[in-house]
N, C-alpha and C positions, 0 to 999 in steps of 0.2 A: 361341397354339397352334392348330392345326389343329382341327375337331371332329372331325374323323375322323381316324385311320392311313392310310396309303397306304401297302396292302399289296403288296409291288412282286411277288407272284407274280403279282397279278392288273396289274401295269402291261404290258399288250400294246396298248396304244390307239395312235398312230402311231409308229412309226419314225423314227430320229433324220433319217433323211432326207426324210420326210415333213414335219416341226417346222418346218423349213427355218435359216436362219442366226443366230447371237444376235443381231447389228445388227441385224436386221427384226424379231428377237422385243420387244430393247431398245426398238425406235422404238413399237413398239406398248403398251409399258407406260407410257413417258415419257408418250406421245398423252394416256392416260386416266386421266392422273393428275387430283385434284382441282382445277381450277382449271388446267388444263393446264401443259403441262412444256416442257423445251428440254431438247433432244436433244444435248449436245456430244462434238464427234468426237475427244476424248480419250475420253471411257468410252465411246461404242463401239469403240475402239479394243482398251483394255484388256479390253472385255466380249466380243470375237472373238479376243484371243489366249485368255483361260482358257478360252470353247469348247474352243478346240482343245486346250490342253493334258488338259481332262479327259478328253476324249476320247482320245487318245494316249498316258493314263498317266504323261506328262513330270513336269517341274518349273519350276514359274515363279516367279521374283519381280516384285514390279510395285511401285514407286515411283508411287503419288497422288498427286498435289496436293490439296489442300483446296482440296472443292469440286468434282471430278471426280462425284463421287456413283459411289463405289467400290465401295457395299454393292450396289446396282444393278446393276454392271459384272458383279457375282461371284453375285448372288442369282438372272439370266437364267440364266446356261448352266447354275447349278446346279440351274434347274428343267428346263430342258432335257434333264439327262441323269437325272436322277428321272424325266420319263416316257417314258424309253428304256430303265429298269428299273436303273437304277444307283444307287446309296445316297454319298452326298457328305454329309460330316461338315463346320458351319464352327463354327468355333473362336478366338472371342474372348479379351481380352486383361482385357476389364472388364464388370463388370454391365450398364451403361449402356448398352454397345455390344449384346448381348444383347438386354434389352429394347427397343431400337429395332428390331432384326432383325423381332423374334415380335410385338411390339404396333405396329409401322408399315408397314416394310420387305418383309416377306413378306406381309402382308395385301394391296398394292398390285401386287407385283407377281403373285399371285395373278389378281388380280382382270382383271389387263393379257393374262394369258396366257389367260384360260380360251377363248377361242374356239377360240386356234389350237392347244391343247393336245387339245381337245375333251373336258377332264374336269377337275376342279379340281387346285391344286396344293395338297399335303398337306407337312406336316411337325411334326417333335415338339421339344422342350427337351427337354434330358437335362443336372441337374444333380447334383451331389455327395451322397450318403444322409443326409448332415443336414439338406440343404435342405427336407427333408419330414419330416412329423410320423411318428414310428415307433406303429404301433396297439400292440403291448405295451406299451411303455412308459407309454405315456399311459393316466390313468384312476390307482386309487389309488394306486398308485406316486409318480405326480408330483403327486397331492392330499397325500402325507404330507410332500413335501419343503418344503411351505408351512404347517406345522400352527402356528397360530398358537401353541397352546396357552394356557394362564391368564393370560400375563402382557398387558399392553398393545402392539398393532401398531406397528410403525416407519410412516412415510409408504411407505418405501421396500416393508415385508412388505405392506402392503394394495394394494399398484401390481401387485405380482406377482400377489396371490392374484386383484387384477383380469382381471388380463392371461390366468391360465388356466383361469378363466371364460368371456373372450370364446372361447379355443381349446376348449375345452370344445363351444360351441355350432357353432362352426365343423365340427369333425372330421365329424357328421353329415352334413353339406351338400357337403364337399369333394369334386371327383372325382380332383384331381390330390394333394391332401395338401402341397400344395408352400407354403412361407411366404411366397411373395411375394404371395399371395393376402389375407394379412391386412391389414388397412387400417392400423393400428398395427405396426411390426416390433415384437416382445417382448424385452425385457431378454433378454441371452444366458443366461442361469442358468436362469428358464425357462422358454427352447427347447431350453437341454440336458436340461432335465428329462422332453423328452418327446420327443425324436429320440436318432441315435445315429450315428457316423457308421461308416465301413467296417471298422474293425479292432474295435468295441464292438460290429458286428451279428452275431447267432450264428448266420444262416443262413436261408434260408426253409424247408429242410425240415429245423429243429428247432424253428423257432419257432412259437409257437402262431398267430399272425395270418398266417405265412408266404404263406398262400392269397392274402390279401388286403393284403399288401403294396404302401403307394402309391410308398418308393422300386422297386421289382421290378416294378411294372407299367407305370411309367415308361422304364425298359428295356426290358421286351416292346415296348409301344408304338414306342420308339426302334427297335426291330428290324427293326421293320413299318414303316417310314416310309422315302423316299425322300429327305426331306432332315431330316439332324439339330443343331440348334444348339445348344455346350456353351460349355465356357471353354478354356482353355488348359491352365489346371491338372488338371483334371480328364481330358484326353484325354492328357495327358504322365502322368500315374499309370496310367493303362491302358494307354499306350505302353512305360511298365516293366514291367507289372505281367503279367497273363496274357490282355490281349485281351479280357475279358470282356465289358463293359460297349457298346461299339462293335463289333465280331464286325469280320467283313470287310465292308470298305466301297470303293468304288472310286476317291474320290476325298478328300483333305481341305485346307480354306481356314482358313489362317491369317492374321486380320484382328488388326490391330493388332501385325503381326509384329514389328515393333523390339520387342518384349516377349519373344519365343521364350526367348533366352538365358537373362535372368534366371528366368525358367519355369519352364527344364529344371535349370537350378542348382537353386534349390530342391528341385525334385523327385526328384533320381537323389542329393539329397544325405542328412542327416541328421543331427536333432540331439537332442543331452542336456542336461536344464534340472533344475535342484534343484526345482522348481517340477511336474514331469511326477513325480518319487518323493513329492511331498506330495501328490498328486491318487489318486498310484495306491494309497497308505498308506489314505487316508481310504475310495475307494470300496471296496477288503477291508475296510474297520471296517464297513461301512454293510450289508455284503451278509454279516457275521458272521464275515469272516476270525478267527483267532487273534489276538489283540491280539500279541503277540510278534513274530509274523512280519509284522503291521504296522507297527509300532516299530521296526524293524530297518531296514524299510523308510524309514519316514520319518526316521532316524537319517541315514542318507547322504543325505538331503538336504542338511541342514544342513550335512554336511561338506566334499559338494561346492558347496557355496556360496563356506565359508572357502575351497576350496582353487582356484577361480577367479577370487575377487575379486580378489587381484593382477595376473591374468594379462590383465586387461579389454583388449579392443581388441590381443590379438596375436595371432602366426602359431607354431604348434607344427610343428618338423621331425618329431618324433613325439609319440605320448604316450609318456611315461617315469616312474620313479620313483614317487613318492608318488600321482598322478594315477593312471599305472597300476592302481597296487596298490589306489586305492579305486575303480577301475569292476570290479575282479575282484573285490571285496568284493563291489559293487553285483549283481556277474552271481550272486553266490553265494546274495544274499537274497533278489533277487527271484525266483529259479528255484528258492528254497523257498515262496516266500510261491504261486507262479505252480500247483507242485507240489497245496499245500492246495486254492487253488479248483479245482483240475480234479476235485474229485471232487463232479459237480454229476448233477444226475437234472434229469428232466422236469417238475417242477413249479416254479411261478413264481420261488420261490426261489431254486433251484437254476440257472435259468437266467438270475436276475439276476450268480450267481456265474462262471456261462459267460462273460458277456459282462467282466464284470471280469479275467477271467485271458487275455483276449483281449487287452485292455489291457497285460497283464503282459507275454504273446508277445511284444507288440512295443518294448516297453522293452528284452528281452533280445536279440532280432534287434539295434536300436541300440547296446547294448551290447557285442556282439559285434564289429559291422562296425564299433567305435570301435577297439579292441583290434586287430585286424587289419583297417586299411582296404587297399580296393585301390590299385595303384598310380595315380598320377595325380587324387590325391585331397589338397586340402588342409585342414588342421585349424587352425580358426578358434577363440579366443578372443572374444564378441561379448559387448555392452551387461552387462547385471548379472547375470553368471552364465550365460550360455549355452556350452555347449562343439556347437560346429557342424561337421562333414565336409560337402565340399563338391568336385564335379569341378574340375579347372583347364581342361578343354577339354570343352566343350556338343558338338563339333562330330565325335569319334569316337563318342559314344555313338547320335548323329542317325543316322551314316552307317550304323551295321550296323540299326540298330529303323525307318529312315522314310523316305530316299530310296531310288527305286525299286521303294518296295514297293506305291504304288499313286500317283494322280494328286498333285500340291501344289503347291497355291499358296499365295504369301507375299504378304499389300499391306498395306502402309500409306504416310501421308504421308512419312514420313523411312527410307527403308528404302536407304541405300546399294549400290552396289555390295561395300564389304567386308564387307556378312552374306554373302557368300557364303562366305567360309575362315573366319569365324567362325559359323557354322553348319556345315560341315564337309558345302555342297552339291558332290557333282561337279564339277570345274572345265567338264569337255567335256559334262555330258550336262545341261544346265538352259539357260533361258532368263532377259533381264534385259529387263528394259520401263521406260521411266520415261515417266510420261504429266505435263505441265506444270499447272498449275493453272487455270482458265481466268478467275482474278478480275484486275482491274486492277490491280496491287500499285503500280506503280508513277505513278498518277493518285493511289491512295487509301490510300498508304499511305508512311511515313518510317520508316526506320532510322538511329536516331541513338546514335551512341557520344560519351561525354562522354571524350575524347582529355585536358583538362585537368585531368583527377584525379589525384590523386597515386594510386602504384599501389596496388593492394588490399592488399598488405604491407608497408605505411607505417604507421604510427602515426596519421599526419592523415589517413588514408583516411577511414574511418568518418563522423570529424565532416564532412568535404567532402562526402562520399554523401548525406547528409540533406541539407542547404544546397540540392543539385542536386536532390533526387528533393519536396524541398519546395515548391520552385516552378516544377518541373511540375506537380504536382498541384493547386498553389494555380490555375492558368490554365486548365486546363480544369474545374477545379470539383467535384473529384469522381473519377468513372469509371477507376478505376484497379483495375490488379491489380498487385502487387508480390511477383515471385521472388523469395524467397533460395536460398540455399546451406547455413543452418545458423539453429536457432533464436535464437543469441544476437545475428546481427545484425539481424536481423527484429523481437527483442523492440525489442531497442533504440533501432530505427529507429522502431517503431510509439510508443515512449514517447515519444520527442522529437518526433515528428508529431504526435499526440495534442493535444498544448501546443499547438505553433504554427499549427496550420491550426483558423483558428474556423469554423463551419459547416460542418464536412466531416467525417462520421463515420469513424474509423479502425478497422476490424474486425482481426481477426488470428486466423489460425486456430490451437488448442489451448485457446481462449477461451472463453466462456461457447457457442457457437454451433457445431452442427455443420458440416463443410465445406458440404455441401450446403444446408446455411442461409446461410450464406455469400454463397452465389452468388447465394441467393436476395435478399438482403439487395442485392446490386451491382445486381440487376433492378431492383428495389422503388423506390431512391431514387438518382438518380444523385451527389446528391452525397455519394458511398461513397469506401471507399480498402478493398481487401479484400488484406491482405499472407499468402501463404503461405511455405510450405518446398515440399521435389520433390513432395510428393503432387499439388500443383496444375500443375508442371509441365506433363502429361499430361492426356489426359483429360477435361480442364476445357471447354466450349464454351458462350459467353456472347456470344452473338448480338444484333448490334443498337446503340445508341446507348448501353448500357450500361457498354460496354469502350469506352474511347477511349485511353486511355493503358497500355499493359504494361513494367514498369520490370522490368529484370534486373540485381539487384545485382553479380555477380560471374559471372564464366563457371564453367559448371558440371562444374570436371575433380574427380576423386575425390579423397579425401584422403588424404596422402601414404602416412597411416599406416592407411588401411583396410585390413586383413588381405589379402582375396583379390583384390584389384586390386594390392596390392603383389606378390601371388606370379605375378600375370598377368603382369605388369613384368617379373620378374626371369625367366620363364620364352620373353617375347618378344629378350629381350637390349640389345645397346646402342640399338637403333632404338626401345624401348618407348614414348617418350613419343610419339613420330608416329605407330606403328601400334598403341597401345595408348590412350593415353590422349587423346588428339588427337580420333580418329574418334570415341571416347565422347562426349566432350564437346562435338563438333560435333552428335551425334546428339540429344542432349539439348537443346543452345540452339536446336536446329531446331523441340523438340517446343514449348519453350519460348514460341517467338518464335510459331508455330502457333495458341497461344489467341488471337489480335488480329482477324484478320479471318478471320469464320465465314462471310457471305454479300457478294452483289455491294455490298449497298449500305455495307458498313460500312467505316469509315473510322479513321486513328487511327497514332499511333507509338509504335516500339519505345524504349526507351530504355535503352541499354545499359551500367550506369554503371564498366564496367572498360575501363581504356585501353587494352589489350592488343587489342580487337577490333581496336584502329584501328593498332598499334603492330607487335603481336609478327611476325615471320619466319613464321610459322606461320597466321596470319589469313588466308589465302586458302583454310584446311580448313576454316576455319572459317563462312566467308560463304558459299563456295560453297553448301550444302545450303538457305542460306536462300531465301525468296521472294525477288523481283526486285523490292523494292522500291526507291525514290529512297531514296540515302545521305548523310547526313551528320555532321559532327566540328564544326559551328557549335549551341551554343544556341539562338541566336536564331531558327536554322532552324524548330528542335522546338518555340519557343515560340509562334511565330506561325502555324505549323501547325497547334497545340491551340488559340489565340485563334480559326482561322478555323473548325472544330468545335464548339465553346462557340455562337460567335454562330449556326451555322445550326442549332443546338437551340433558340439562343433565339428563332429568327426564328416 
């Protein structure tokens, strides 16, 4: 974070035509980078079209390669038009990405610009109202939520009462209140004990700390800055919601754009869990509700439990019948229960009861838009009881709330040409960039498909998969990451590796190890084997002699019978699996294939254990998006490719 705001009334320092062009500004950050940089004419390339786009209000998508240095490309112009008085929002996909921005990224380029800016370049984080500790809540309130009282502490009750101790000493010291600050993150129980998020806050001007609010000062600040970095989530809730949080801004970057869709799903959607009525039963207990209208409450939990359990994993044409008749139950109790807490005053009490019946609000709002959704909304059945409303098309809702209403850009590594009609950009009025990667793929890198598999809906699939993904990893010793598709081929594969590969640790993630230990773990020791699910798909960057080997069990098309990919299907018509599931699934092995090589010097193959890359009518959608690496359908290829990596580790 910036130490200062950069208040853009006072940005009159030079004119955008004075700054002069982002290639010349790029060449001069690159220059003064630590230990000096290289300047590649793919990201000035990309970092002179988004000048221009922000500057002209357009729309651009840009396709990176890994390794362009994209955050770069997009981090110049967006200072550029920060000290020409313009406010440029960029908006991430993941924490990670975030954090490099604010603690590498902008510090560098900063530092690159200040001569020819002639003032420093400023900017804020602006994250979600839980992300920061809330000053009412914290202090006795969340000291009673830990009372030991008489009996003997759990391991677990003394870790917490640790833990809001350490925040305790904290809260004095902080300027930003923000949790990322703590060196330890705390058990989520409690940091809910002591934040609150947007629909639990009762306002700054009823709240007693309202003055001094560190999420509300964190948006002034945001207000006053010229460049602001969120997430995606967080700027798509403001995007529905009423503008608050981000006001008018001139420009906004969406990094890690293959993420958009799933984003706005989420977000313009909505969902009811038996699990959201036992949360909201308890906190009226806690805060003095009626015990009746709490019970009432918690009563349809349980019902709607029973009456989703069957329905797990499908698509509802509507709600009907007995469903129906217990969400208008549901709307009946909670809009009693909602009724009691609104009769709250001004002291601490009363306004822990404000914030409970805020809670309430929005269980009936959910309730409501269940009962009557809009059209083009479909109704999901998910995992253990979840009932979820969900858009079928991302790309109307985009069109009326975010194109054309001010600058945007889209980049990441895998960003096809068809997020365009699946974002629902302009056909005539945007622009398409695709900038190449500039690493060797094809000196230092193999793609290999094991063609002789029997296919992945074989019976002898399975046992064949391990045999093949065994002795690759017995050859280079280690250094592997292994895709799945689904926990239980993953488990099973990790069991039977386990056995037969001696010296070679097999991790797996849901394990005793968080992901991000994990990875830590594939650092640490090379002779690792770190197998995930889609979380690692993405995301994941493990640079170095570390990753030598990324095996991908199966291509990653959805499943047949997930809900809203099925209604995406039936809603694309006979073509769905080429424009629907095809580009998915391309877009995913792309991200997939993406974790192997992070810089120039790394080296290492893919290994792809479904025969269909090599096989199906369709594998030219599928390769295209990949890097340019040397391909092949021989073992021996891939084996002696990891023998000649092993030995120059050993050298």
């Amino acid at each position: 974070m910036s130490d200062e705001p950069w208040d853009l009334a006072s940005a009159t320092g030079k004119g955008a035509s004075d700054i002069g062009d982002a290639a010349a500004a790029l060449g001069e950050v690159i220059a003064g980078l630590p230990g000096g940089g290289e300047q590649r004419d793919g990201q000035a390339e990309m970092a002179a079209a988004v000048h221009e786009v922000i500057a002209g209000g357009e729309t651009l998508l840009c396709q990176a390669g890994t390794g362009v240095g994209k955050s770069f490309a997009y981090l110049v112009p967006a200072a550029l038009a920060a000290a020409a008085g313009k406010r440029v929002v960029i908006a991430t996909a993941t924490l990670a990405l975030q954090d490099q921005l604010v603690g590498k990224d902008l510090p560098l380029v900063a530092a690159g610009m200040a001569q020819r800016l002639g003032r420093p370049v400023r900017w804020e984080v602006l994250k979600g109202r839980n992300n920061y500790v809330c000053r009412h809540r914290f202090g006795e309130h969340a000291q009673q939520q830990f009372d030991l009282g008489d009996g003997p502490a759990t391991p677990t009750e003394l870790a917490r009462r640790q833990q809001l101790a350490e925040i305790s000493q904290w809260v004095p010291r902080t300027r930003t209140g923000d949790r990322s600050e703590l060196a330890v993150a705390p058990d989520a129980r409690v940091w809910s004990s002591v934040s609150v998020n947007s629909t639990e806050c009762i306002g700054a001007e009823r709240c007693p700390e309202g003055h001094r609010c560190f999420a509300e000062e964190a948006r002034a600040r945001s207000a006053r800055a010229g460049i602001v970095v969120t997430n995606q989530h967080l700027y798509c809730i403001d995007l529905f919601g009423d503008g608050y949080l981000f006001g008018p801004h001139d420009a906004v970057v969406f990094d890690e754009a293959h993420q958009l869709e799933p984003v706005v799903t989420q977000v313009a959607g909505l969902e009811i869990t038996p699990a959201g009525f036992t949360r909201l039963a308890a906190e009226a207990r806690a805060v003095g509700a009626a015990g009746t209208a709490a019970d009432a409450v918690a009563d349809v939990s349980n019902r709607l439990a029973d009456e989703l359990g069957p329905l797990r994993d499908t698509r509802l044409g509507a709600i009907t019948g007995d469903l129906a008749s217990l969400l208008e139950v549901a709307d009946s109790r909670v809009a009693d229960l909602a009724a009691e807490l609104r009769s709250a005053g001004d002291d601490a009490a009363d306004l822990e009861r404000l914030r409970v019946s805020r809670i309430a609000a929005e269980s009936l709002t959910a309730l409501r838009a269940a009962l009557d959704p809009p059209q083009g909304t479909v109704i999901l059945v998910e995992g253990r009881g979840r009932l979820r409303l969900a858009p079928l098309d991302v790309g109307d809702l985009l069109a009326s709330r975010l194109w054309g209403r001010q600058a945007c850009v889209l980049t990441s590594a895998t960003l096809g040409p068809h997020f365009v009609g699946r974002l629902g950009v302009p056909a005539a009025d945007h622009a398409y960039l695709a900038v190449d990667s500039p690493f060797d793929y094809r000196t230092n890198a193999l793609l290999y498909c094991a063609r002789h598999l029997p296919a992945p809906t074989s019976d002898a699939y399975r046992a064949a998969a391990i045999d093949e993904l065994a002795e690759l990893v017995a050859t280079i010793g280690g250094r592997t990451l292994a895709l799945f598709t689904s926990w239980r081929a993953l488990n099973d594969t990790a069991d039977a590796l386990t056995e037969r590969l001696s010296g070679i640790r097999v991790l797996r993630q849901g394990g005793e190890l968080s992901n991000a230990a994990l990875l830590d773990a594939l650092g640490d020791n090379p002779a690792t084997a770190v197998f995930g699910t889609m979380s690692f798909w993405q995301g994941v960057d493990v640079a170095g002699p570390a990753l030598s080997l990324l095996a991908i069990d199966r291509l990653p098309f959805a499943r047949p019978n997930e809900p809203l990919a099925a209604a995406r299907r039936e809603a694309a018509g006979s073509d769905a699996f080429m424009t629907v599931d095809v580009p998915n699934a391309a877009d995913m092995l792309a991200q997939g294939v993406g974790r192997l090589i992070r810089t120039t010097a790394d080296r290492g193959v893919v290994a792809v254990l479904d025969s269909r890359l090599a096989t199906a009518g369709y594998r030219p959608r599928l390769l295209d998006p990949l890097p340019p690496m040397r391909r092949s359908i021989d073992q021996a290829d891939a084996i002696e490719f990891l023998a000649s990596i092993r030995n120059q580790h050993a050298a």
